[in-house]
C-alpha positions in Angstrom: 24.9 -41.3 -10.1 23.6 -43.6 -13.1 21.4 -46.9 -11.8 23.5 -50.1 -11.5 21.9 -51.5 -15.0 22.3 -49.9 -18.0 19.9 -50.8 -20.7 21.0 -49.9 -24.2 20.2 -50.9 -27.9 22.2 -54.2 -27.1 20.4 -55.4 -24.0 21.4 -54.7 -20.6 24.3 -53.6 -19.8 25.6 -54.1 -16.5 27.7 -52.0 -14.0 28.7 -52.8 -10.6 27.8 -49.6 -7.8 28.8 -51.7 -4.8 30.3 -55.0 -3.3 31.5 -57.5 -5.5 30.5 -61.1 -6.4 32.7 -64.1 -4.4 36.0 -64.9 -5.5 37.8 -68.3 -5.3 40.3 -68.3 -2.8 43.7 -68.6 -4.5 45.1 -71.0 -1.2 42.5 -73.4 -2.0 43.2 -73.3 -5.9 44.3 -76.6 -7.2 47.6 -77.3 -8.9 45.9 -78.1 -11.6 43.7 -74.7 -12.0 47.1 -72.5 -11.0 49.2 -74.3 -14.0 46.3 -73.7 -16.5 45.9 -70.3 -15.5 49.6 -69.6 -15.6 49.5 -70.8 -19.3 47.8 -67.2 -20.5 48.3 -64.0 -21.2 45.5 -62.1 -20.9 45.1 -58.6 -22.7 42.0 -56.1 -21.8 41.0 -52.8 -23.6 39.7 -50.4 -21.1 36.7 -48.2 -22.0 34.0 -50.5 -23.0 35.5 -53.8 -21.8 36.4 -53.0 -17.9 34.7 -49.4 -17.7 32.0 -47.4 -18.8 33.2 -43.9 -19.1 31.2 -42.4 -21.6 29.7 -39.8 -19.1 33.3 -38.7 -17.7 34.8 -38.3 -21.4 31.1 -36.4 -22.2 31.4 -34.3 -19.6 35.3 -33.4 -20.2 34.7 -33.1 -23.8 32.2 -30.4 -22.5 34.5 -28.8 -20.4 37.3 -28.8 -23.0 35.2 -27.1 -25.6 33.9 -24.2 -23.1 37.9 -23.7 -22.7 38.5 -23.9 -26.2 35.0 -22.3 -28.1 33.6 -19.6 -25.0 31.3 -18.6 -27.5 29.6 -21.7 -28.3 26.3 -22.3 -27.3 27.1 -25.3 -24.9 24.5 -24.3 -21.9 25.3 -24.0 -18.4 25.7 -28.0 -18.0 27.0 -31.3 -19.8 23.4 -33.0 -19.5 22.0 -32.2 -23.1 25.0 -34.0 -24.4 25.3 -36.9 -22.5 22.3 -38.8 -24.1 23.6 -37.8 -27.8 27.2 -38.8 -26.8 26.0 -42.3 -25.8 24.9 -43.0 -28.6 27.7 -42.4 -30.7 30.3 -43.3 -29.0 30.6 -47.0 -30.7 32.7 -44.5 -33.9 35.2 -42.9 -31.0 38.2 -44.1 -31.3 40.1 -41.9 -28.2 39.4 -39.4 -26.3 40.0 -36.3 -27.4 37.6 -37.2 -30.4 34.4 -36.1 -27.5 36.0 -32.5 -27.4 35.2 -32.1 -31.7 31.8 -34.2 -31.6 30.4 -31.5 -28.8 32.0 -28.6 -30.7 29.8 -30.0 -33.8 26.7 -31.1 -31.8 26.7 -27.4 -30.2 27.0 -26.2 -33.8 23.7 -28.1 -34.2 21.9 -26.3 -31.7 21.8 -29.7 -29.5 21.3 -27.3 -26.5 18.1 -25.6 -27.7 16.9 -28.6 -29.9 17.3 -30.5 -25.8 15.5 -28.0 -23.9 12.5 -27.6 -26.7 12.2 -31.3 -26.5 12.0 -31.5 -22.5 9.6 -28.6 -22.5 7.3 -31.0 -24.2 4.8 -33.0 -22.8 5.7 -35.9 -21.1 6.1 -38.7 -23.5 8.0 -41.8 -23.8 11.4 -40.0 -23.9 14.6 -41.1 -24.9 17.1 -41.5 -21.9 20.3 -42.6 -20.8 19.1 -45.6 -19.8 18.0 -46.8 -23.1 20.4 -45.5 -25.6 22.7 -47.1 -28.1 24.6 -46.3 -31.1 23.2 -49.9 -32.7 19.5 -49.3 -32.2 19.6 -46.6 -34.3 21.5 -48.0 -37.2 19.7 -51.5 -37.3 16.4 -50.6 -35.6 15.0 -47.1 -36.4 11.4 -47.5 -36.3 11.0 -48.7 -33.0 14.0 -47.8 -30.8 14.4 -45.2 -28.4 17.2 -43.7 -30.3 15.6 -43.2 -33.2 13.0 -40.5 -31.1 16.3 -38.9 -29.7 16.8 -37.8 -33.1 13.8 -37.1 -34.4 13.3 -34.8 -31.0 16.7 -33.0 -31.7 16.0 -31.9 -35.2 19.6 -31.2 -37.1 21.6 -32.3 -34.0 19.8 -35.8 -34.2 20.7 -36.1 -38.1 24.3 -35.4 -37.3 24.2 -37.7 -34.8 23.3 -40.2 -37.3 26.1 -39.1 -40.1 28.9 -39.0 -37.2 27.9 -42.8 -36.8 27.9 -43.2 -39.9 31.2 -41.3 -41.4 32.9 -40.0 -38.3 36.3 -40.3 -39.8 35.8 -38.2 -42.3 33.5 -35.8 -40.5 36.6 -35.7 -37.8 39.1 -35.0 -40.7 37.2 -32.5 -42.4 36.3 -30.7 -39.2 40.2 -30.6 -37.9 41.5 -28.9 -40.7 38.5 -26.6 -40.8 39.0 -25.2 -37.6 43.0 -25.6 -38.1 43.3 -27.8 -34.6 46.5 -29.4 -33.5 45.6 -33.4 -32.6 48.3 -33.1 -30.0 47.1 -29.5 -28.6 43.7 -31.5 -27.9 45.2 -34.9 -26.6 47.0 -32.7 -23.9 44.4 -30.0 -23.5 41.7 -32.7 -23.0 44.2 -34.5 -20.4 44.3 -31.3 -18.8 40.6 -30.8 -18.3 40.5 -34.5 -16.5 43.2 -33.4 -14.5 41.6 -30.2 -12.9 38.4 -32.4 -12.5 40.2 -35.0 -10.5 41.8 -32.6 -8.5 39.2 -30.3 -7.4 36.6 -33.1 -7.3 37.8 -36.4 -7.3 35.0 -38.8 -6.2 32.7 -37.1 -8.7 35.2 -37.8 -11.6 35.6 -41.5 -9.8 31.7 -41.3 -9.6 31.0 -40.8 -13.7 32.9 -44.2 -14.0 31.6 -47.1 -13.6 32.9 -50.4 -13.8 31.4 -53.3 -15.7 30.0 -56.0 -13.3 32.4 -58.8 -12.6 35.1 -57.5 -15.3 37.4 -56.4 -12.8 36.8 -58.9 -10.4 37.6 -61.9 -13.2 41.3 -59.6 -13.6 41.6 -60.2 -9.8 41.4 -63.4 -9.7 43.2 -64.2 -13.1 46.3 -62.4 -11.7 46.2 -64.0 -8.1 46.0 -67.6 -10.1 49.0 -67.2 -12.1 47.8 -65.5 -15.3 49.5 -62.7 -17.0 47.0 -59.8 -17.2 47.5 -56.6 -19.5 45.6 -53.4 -20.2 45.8 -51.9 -23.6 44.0 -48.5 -23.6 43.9 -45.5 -25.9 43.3 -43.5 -23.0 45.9 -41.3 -21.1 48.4 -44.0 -18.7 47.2 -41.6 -15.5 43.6 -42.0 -16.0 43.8 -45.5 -16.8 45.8 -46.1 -13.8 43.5 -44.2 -11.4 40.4 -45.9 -12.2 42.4 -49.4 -12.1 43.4 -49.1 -8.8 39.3 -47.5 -7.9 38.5 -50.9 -9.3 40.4 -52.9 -7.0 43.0 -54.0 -9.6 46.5 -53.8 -8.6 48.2 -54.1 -11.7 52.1 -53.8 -12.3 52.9 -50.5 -13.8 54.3 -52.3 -16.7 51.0 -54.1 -17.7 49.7 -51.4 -18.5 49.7 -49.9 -22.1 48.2 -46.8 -23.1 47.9 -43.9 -25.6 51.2 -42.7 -25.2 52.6 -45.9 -26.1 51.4 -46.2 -29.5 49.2 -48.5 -31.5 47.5 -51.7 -29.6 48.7 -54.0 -32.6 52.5 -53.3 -31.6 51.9 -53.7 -28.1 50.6 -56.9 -28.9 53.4 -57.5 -31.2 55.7 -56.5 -28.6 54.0 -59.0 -26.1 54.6 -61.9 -28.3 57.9 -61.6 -28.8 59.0 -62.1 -25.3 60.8 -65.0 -24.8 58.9 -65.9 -21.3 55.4 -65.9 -23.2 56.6 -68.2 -26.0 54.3 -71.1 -26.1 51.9 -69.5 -23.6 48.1 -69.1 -24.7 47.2 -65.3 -26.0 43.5 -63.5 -25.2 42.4 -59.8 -26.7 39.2 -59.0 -25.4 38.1 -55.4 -27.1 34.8 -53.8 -27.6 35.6 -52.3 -31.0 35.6 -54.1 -34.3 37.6 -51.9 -36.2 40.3 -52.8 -34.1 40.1 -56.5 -33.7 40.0 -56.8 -37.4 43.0 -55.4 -37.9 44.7 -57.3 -35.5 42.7 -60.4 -36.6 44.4 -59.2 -40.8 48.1 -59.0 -39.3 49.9 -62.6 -40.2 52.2 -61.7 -37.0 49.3 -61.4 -34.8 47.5 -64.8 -35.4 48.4 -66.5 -32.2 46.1 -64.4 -30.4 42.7 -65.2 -29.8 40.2 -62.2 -30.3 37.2 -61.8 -28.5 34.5 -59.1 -29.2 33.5 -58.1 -25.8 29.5 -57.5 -26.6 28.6 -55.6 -23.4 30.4 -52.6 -24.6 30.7 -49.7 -27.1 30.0 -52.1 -30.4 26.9 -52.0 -32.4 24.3 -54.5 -33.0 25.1 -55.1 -36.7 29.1 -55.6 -35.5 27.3 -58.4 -32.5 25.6 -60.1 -35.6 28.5 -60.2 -37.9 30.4 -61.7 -35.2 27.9 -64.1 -34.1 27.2 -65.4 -37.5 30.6 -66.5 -37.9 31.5 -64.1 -40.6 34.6 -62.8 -39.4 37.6 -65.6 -38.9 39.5 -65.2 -35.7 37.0 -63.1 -34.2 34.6 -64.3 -31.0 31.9 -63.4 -29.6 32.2 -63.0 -26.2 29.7 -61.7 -23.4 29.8 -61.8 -19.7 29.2 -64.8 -18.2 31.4 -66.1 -20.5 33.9 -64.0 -19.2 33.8 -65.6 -16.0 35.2 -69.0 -17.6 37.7 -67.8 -20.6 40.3 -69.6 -21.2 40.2 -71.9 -18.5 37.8 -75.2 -17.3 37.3 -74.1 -14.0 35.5 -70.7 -13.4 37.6 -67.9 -12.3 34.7 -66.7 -10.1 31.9 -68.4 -7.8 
């Protein structure tokens, strides 16, 4: 599977393969700590905050379109895609979204364009391990990304529109090809299904959790804290890889595609009469969404973090970081182990 360190246009990214740092033990947690901690409500997105699972929904979205398009030149294997789909993954918004960008990256001629390129002399290549969505946007000239592209011809370019006008590619192309959204939702849940159940520690293997991440949930629910998941990714999956990562999480704290948009979960949140007063967190890797919470008067209680290990470009880290957006954070990983609280949740 990939290496424990991911480096991408942002920096490194890092994933935990094995063991997990030390936790505080929650019998020798002062009064003190276990009051604070029970003061917050604590809300996580899932893909790009907790795991990196861009190589599972790659490869489904590859599986899904051999189902859907048996024609399409999609080679015998996910591989060609998974570097391309990396690096535009910052503009997908859920998962069935992977199934249309391989349909249009096929289209493309990724696979020849990828099999020319590695027939090449061996050069500096573009690989997984040095891939992001913002290194192409901001950095061109000297990024790794930017060779990706130029080495896959048209499939590069439409790389570089999709991350630049995905929403309107994604419309236009769904009422080209006359698709039902919820046909693909399901049809793509489908294809994760089979996987799992014909192989599932190589679907548990093409997720990886982010280091720490999980480990901070742990502890943040054995102190007291109220800890939520709010995913656009099928409840099921969601679950699954929770429970790989060692987080036992009530059923109820976890909310998911099928239970509509994360700004009314977090509306829904608020209004319960046993969090009034208590201290809201929203830690999410994509800007879009934070700002939308961040423009919702009934949403201003809850502090916004822009996770900045995961699926967000460079430019949206800047932005951030320079202060530019009100309400929004920036918020990175050794951060993480101390948020919202004086005492670290990990040692």
């Amino acid at each position: 599977f990939w290496p424990a360190t991911l480096v991408t246009g942002l920096g490194t990214r890092q994933l935990r393969r094995s063991g997990r740092p030390r936790r505080r033990n929650p019998l020798y947690a002062s009064s003190s700590e276990a009051g604070e901690a029970s003061n917050l409500v604590m809300c996580f997105d899932f893909d790009g905050v907790v795991c990196d699972s861009v190589n599972e929904s790659s490869t489904a979205a590859w599986k899904h379109a051999k189902e859907l398009w048996p024609s399409l030149a999609l080679g015998d294997s996910p591989e060609p895609f998974l570097e391309p789909m990396r690096l535009v993954r910052p503009v997908v918004e859920t998962g069935w979204e992977n199934t249309l960008i391989i349909r249009i990256l096929a289209e493309a001629d990724l696979v020849e364009a990828s099999q020319r390129f590695q027939k090449r002399p061996a050069k500096r290549r573009a690989n997984v391990a040095s891939l992001g969505g913002p290194s192409l946007l901001d950095e061109p000239e000297s990024s790794s990304s930017a060779e990706l592209i130029d080495n896959l011809g048209i499939a590069g370019l439409m790389c570089k529109n999709i991350l630049g006008s995905w929403e309107r590619i994604r419309d236009q192309k769904i009422a080209e090809l006359q698709l039902d959204v919820e046909e693909l939702i399901k049809g793509f849940g489908d294809v994760r299904d089979r996987w799992m159940a014909q192989d599932l520690k190589s679907w548990f293997g093409c997720n990886m959790a982010y280091d720490i991440v999980p480990d901070v949930m742990v502890e943040m629910l054995s102190r007291g804290a109220q800890v939520f998941v709010i995913t656009t990714k099928q409840k099921r999956f969601a679950k699954a890889l929770l429970e790989d990562f060692g987080v036992e999480l009530p059923e109820a704290n976890l909310f998911a595609l099928e239970d509509g948009p994360k700004t009314k979960v977090l509306k829904s949140l608020l209004a319960k009469s046993e969090y009034e007063g208590k201290e809201f967190h929203f830690i999410e890797d994509k800007l879009g969404t934070l700002r939308k919470v961040a423009k919702d008067p009934e949403l201003n209680a809850v502090q916004l973090h822009l996770a900045s290990w995961g699926y967000c470009t460079q430019k949206d880290i800047d932005v951030v970081k320079a202060g530019l957006l009100e309400g929004i954070s920036l918020l990175n990983q050794p951060e993480m182990e101390s948020l919202g609280v004086s005492e670290p949740w990990l040692y």
